[in-house]
C-alpha angles and dihedrals in degrees: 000000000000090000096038092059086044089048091056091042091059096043087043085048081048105055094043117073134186107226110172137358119205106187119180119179143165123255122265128260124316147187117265112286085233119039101173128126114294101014083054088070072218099289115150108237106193091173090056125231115316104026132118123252141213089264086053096054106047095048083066105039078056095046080055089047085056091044088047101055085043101046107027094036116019098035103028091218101128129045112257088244133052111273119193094246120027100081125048113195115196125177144172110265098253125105097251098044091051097041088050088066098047094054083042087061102044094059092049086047104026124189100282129181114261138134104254128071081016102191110194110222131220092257092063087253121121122230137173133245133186112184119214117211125242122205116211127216136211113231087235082097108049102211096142092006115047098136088073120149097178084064117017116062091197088062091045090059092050098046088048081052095039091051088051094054104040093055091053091050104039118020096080097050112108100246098055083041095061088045092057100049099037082051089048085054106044087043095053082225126110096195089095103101109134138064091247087044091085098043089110103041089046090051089048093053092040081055094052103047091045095054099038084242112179104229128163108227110067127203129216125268097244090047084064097044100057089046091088093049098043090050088047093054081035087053100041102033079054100056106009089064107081124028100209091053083057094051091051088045097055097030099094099049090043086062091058107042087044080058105049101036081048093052103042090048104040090237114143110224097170085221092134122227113260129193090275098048089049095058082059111102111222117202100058117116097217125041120198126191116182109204149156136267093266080053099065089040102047089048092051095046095047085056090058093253130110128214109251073220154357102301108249121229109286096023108154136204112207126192111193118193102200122185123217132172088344090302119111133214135157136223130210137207153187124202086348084302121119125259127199107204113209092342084284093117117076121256102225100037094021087215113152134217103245090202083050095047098048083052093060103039086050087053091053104054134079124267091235133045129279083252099044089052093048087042096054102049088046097056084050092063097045087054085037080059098039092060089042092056089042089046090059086045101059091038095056087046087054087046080054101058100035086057086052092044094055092035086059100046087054098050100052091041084061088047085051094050103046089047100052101029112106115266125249119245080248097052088047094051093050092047085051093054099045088055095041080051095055098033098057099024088243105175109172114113110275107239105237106266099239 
């Protein structure tokens, strides 16, 4: 009975195929975005704001470490060692993004002892080392960073909006309340008055208690147990929003999942290739993509689900194309935990329709580009601007004349009046003189009338 089970476990191992891994996570952790006195909370910060840390590093060496026992040894999917080809790293172009997937890579392919790229260590001993490399990617494209506001204008407009809105309908709740002025005490600073006020001294503490980091102001308990949640409303509220911004903000990476699920599986989604699509290498079995907080949340929501909270450092998205009895269907998680997308994907086996699933990817994503979107919006603030300047221009032309206006009918009414206003016995004297002057010749100098 044993070897029968055994038997159907190894056919069943056998029909079913694993085809193609997309994994997209978030870098690991970093040092606070801002690192300057107070928001420090006086913690010395030598790699500077922005950077991963140790504690960074090793979380995904060891997430490598996790991929590497699923994929290389339990399911046999990719070569035990590393193999030009078979996996394609891609990451934003920032320090901690890029140096997460290195140290991604180097758990899933560790230092072994082979004979070639020997490094001797400091302990005398010799290792081995294959670097994988790892593109980077401008965030032009928005591919993991679409909700870019450095770069995209349209994602300027919905985070201004997003800001406002988030401050009416936050800031007064009691929670939000407690944070600010427990920030406004330890800080020693009153300016602190809105829900978004306290984004960087939120992100700074959130930095410190996950790296263990020694700092000399301390918050409150209760102050670190409500960050996760403020940067999750800050996250969501954010992105969840508006649904267009989440469609900007996943496009990209859509175009490129669509690409890559169409082309392994032979299904026609008539979703064309772009520029972006097209610098994708096809054939590799494993796909990384090494991205930011906004990243995780605006795939996920584009894929009509919502975080139960703000995604952690390290948190990962994986897409898994799987091949049985000739039929294909993907399956999709988060944190290692299953995710049903648009109730397309079955409850028990959690197995989704591909061609279900392109349809609805296409359906999610703009008509036009990344590039096209961002491009247009800018354009209509630089018209926006232009008939603003004009718009000055013609009102300080109309204050002009209106001054001048005025300036004339004044004029002319104290010409009026002095025209028309009865003359003092003086004025008529001195009249009478001037004419008796040019009448007669009379040339002596005119004693001063007193």
């Amino acid at each position: 009975m044993k070897q029968l089970l055994w038997c159907a476990l190894f056919i069943a191992h056998c029909l079913c195929k694993l085809e193609l891994v997309v994994e997209v996570f978030r870098h690991g952790a970093r040092s606070p975005m801002n690192i300057t006195y107070p928001t420090s909370f006086g913690a010395n910060w030598e790699i500077g704001g922005g950077q991963l840390t140790s504690s960074g590093e090793r979380q995904h060496y060891l997430l490598g470490l996790k991929r590497r026992n699923k994929y290389i040894y339990d399911e046999g999917f990719l070569p035990n060692n590393y193999s030009p080809g078979t996996i394609y790293a891609e990451s934003t172009d920032y320090n901690r993004t890029s140096m997460s997937a290195y140290a991604h890579l180097l758990g899933m392919y560790p230092l072994e002892n082979r004979e070639n790229f020997q490094i001797m260590l400091p302990n005398g001993t010799f290792t081995v080392h294959h670097p994988i490399p790892v593109h980077m990617r401008g965030d032009d494209q928005g591919v993991l960073n679409g909700h870019n506001t450095d770069y995209c204008h349209a994602s300027q407009v919905i985070e201004q909006e997003s800001r406002n809105k988030a401050n009416e309908e936050f800031t007064n709740s009691h929670s939000i309340q407690q944070m600010i002025k427990e920030v406004n005490e330890k800080l020693g600073d009153a300016k602190y008055v809105n829900f978004t006020d306290i984004e960087n001294a939120v992100d700074s503490y959130y930095s410190l208690y996950y790296n263990n980091k020694s700092h000399s102001i301390q918050m409150s308990d209760y102050f670190v147990s409500k960050m996760d949640h403020y940067l999750w409303l800050r996250m969501n509220h954010m992105i969840h929003r508006d649904d267009f911004g989440v469609r900007i903000a996943s496009h990209s990476f859509f175009g490129i999942l669509n690409s890559l699920i169409s082309h392994r599986t032979g299904l026609n989604n008539s979703i064309p290739e772009t520029n972006v699509t097209n610098s994708i290498p096809k054939e590799a079995l494993y796909y990384i993509f090494s991205g930011h907080d906004n990243t995780i949340v605006a795939i996920l929501a584009g894929l009509g689900l919502k975080t139960e909270g703000f995604p952690e450092y390290g948190a990962s998205i994986t897409i898994e194309l799987h091949k049985e009895d000739g039929k294909y269907y993907l399956i999709f998680l988060y944190n290692d935990k299953y995710l049903n997308v648009n109730n397309i994907c079955s409850a028990y086996e959690h197995k989704c329709n591909p061609v279900l699933i392109l349809n609805f990817l296409k359906s999610r994503m703009l008509t036009q580009s990344y590039q096209e979107v961002c491009d247009h919006f800018k354009r209509k603030a630089e018209e926006a601007l232009k008939q603003d300047s004009e718009n000055f221009w013609i009102l300080i032309k109309v204050l002009f004349f209106i001054i001048l206006i005025v300036f004339v009918v004044v004029g002319c009414a104290y010409w009026t009046y002095r025209k028309n206003r009865p003359r003092t016995g003086r004025e008529i004297l001195e009249q009478e003189m001037e004419r008796f002057d040019r009448e007669f010749q009379f040339d002596s100098h005119r004693p001063e009338i007193i």
